[in-house]
Backbone as a printed PyTorch tensor [residue, N CA C, xyz], in Angstrom:
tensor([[[ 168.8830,   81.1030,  -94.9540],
         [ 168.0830,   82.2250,  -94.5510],
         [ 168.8490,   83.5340,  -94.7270]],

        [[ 170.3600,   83.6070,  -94.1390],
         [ 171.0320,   84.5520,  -94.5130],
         [ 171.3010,   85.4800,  -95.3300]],

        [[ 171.5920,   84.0480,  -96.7040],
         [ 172.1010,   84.4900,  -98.0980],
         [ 170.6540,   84.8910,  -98.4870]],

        [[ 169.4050,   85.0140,  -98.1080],
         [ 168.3850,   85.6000,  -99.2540],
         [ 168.2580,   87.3220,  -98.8430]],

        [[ 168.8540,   87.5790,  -97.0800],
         [ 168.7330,   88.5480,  -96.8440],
         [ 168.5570,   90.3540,  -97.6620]],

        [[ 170.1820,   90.2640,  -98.3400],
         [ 170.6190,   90.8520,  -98.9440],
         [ 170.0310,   91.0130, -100.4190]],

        [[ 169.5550,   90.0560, -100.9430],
         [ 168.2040,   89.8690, -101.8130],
         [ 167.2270,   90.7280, -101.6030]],

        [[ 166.6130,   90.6260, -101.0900],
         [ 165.3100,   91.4700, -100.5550],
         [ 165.7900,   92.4260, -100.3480]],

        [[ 167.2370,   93.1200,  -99.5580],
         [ 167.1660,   94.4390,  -99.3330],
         [ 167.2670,   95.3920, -100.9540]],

        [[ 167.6800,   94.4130, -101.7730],
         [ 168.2840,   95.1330, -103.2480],
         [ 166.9290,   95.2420, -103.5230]],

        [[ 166.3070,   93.9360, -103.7760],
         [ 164.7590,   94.3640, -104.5420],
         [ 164.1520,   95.4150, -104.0960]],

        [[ 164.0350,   95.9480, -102.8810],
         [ 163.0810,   96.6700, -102.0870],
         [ 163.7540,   97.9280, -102.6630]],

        [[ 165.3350,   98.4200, -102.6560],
         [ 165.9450,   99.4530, -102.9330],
         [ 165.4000,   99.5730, -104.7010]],

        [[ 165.8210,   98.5530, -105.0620],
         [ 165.0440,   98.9450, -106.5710],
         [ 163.6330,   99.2980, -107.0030]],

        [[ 162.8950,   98.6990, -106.3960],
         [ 161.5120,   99.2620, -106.4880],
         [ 161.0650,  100.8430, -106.1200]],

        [[ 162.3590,  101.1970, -105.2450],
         [ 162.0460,  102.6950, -105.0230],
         [ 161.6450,  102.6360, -103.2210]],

        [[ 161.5430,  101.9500, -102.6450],
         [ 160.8260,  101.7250, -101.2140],
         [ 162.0010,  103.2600, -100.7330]],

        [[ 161.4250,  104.0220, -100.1180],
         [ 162.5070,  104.9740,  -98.9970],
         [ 162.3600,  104.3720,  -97.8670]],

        [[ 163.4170,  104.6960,  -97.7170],
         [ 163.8440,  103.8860,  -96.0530],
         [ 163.0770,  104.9510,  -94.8830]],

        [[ 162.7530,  105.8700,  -94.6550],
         [ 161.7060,  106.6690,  -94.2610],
         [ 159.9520,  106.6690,  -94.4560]],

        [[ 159.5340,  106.4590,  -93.2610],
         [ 157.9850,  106.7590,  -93.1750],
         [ 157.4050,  105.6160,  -94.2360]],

        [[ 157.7670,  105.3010,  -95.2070],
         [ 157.1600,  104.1990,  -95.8900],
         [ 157.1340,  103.0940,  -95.1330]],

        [[ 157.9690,  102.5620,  -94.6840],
         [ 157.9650,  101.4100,  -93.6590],
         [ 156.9000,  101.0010,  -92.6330]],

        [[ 156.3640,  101.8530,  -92.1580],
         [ 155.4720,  102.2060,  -91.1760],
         [ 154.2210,  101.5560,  -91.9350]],

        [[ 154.1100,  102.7230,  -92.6110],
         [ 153.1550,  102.7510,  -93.7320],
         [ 152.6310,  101.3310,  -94.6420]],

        [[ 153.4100,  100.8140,  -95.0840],
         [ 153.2640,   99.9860,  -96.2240],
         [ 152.3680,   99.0240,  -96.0260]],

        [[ 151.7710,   98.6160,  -97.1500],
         [ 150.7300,   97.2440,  -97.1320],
         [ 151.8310,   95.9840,  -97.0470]],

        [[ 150.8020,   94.6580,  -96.9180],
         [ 152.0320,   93.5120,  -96.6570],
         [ 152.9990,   92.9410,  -97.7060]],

        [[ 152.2390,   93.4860,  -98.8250],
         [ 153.2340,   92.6920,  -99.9340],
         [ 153.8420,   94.0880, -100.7060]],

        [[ 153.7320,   95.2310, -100.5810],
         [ 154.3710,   96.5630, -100.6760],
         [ 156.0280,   96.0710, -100.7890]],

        [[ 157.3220,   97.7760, -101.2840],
         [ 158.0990,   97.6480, -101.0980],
         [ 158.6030,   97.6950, -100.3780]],

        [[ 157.8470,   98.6980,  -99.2870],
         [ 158.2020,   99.1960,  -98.0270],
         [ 158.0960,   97.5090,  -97.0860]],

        [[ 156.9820,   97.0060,  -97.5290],
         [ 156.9390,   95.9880,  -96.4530],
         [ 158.4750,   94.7570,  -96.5550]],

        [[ 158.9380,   94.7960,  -97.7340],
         [ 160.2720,   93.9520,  -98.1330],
         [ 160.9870,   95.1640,  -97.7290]],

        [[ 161.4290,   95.7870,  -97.3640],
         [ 162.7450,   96.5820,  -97.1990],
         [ 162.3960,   96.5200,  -95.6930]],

        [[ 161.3610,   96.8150,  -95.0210],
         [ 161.6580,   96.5770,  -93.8900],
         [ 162.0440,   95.2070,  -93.0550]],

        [[ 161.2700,   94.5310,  -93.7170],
         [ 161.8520,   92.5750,  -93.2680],
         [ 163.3540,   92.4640,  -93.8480]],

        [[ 164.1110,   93.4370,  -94.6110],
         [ 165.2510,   93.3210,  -94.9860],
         [ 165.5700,   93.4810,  -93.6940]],

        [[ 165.4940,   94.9250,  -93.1970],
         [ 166.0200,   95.8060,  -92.2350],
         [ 165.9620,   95.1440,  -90.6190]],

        [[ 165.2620,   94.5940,  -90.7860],
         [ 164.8200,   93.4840,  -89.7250],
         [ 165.6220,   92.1310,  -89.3570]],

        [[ 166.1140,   92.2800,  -90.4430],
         [ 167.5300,   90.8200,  -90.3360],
         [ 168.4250,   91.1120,  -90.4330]],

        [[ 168.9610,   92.6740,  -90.6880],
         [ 170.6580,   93.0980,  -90.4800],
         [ 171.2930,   92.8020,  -89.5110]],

        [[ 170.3800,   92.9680,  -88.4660],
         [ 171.6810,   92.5330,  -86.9890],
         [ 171.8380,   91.0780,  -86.9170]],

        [[ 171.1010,   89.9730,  -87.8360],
         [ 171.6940,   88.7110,  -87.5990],
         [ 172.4240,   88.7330,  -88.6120]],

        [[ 172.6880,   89.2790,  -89.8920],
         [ 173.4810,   89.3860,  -90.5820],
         [ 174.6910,   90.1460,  -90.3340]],

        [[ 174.5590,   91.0670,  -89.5760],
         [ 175.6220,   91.9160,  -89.3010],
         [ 176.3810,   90.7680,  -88.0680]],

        [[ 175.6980,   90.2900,  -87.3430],
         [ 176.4320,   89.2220,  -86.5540],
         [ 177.1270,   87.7740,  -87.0160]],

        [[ 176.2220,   87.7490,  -87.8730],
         [ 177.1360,   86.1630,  -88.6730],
         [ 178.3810,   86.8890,  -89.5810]],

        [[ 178.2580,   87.9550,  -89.5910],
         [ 179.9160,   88.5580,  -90.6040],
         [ 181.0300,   88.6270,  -89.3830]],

        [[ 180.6140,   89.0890,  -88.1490],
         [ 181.3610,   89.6000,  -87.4220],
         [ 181.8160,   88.0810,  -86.9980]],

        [[ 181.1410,   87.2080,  -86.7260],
         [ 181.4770,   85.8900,  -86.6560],
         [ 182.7200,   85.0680,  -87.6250]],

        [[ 182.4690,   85.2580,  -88.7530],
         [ 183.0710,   84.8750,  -89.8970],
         [ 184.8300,   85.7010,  -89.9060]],

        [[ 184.4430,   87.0790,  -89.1960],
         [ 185.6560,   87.8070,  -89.4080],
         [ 186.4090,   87.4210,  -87.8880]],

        [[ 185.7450,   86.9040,  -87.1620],
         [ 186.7060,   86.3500,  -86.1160],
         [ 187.4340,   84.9070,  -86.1440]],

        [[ 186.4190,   84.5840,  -87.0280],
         [ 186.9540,   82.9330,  -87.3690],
         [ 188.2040,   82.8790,  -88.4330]],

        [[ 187.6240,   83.9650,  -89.0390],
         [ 188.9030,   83.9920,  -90.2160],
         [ 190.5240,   84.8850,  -89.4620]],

        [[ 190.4600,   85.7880,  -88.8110],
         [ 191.4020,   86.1670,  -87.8260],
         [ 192.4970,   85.0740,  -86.8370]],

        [[ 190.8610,   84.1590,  -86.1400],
         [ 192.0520,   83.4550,  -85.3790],
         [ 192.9130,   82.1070,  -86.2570]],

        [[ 192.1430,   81.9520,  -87.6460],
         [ 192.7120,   81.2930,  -88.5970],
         [ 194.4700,   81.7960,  -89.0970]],

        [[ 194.0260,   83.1550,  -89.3310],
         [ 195.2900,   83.7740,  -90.1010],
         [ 196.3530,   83.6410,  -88.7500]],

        [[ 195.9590,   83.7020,  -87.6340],
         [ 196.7980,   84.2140,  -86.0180],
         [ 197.5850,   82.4740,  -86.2030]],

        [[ 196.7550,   81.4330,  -86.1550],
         [ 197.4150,   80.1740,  -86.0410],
         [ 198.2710,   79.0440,  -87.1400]],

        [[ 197.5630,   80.1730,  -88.3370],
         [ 198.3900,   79.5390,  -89.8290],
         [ 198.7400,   80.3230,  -90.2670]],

        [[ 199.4230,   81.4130,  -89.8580],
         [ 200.0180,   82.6070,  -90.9400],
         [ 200.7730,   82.6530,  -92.1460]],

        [[ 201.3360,   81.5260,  -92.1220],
         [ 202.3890,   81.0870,  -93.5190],
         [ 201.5330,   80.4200,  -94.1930]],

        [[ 200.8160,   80.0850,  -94.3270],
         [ 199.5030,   79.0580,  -94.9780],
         [ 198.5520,   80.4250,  -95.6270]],

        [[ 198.1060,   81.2690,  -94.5380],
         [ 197.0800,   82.5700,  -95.2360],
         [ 197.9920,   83.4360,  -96.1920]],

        [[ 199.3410,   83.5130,  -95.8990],
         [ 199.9530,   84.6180,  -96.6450],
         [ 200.2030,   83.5340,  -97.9690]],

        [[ 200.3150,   82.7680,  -98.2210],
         [ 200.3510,   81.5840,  -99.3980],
         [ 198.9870,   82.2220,  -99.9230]],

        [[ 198.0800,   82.0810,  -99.2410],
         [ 196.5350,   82.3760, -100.1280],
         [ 196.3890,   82.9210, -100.2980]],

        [[ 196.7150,   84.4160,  -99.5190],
         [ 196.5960,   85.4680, -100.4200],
         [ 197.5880,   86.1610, -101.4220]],

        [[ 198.6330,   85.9150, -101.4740],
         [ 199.4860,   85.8960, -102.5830],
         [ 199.0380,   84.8050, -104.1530]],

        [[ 198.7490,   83.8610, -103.6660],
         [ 197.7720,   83.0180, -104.9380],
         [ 196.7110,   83.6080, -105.2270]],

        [[ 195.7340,   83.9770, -104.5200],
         [ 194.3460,   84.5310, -104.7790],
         [ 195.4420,   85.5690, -105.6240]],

        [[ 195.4690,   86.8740, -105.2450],
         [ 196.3680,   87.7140, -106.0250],
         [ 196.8370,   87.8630, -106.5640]],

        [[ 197.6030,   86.5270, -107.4270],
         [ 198.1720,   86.1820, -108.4950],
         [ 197.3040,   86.3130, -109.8710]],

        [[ 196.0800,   85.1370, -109.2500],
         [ 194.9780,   84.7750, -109.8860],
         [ 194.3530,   86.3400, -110.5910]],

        [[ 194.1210,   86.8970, -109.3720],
         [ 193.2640,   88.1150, -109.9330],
         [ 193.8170,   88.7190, -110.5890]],

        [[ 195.2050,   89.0180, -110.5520],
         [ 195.9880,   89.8080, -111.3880],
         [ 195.7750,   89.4920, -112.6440]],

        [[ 196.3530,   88.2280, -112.8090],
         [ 195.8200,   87.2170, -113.9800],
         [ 194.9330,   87.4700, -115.0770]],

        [[ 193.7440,   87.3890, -114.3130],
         [ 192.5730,   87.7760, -114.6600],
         [ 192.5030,   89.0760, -115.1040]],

        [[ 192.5300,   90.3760, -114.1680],
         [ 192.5130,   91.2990, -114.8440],
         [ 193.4360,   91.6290, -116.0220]],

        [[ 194.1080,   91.6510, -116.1440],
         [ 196.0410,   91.3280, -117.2110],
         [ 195.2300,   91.0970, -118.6400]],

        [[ 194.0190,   89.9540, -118.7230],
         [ 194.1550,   89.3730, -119.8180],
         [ 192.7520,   90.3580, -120.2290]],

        [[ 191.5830,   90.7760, -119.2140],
         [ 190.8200,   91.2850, -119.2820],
         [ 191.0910,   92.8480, -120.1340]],

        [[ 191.6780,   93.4070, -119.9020],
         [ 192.5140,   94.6040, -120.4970],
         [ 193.1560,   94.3700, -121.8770]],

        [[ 193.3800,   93.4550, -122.7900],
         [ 193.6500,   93.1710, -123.5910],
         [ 192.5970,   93.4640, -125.0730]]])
């Protein structure tokens, strides 16, 4: 349910919907009517991140030599990646 959230808010932004007075306004299958059912699920989205960023915190707090491994690999990787991308 989450992951389609952010979906709908892009479509609605692309179609042109303003985040003003259209909302109100809009018919049911309108842009306005998708940008507002976007707008309507941010705070459970904004809460499952804040979730995720506490889980990942008390992760790094109890394995710190394990996260600094990952992010030095992740970082490697990307470097990597970009390095060859530039070529």
């Amino acid at each position: 349910m989450y992951a389609e959230c952010p979906a709908v808010l892009v479509r609605a932004l692309l179609r042109g919907a303003s985040m003003m007075g259209e909302t109100e306004h809009a018919e049911a299958d309108g842009p306005g009517a998708s940008l507002h059912a976007a707008m309507e699920s941010m705070p459970a989205l904004v809460k499952q991140a804040k979730r995720a960023d506490e889980k990942l915190v008390a992760y790094v707090r109890e394995q710190p030599l394990i996260a600094l491994g990952a992010a030095l690999g992740l970082g490697y990787l990307v470097g990597r990646v970009f390095s060859r991308a530039g070529r």
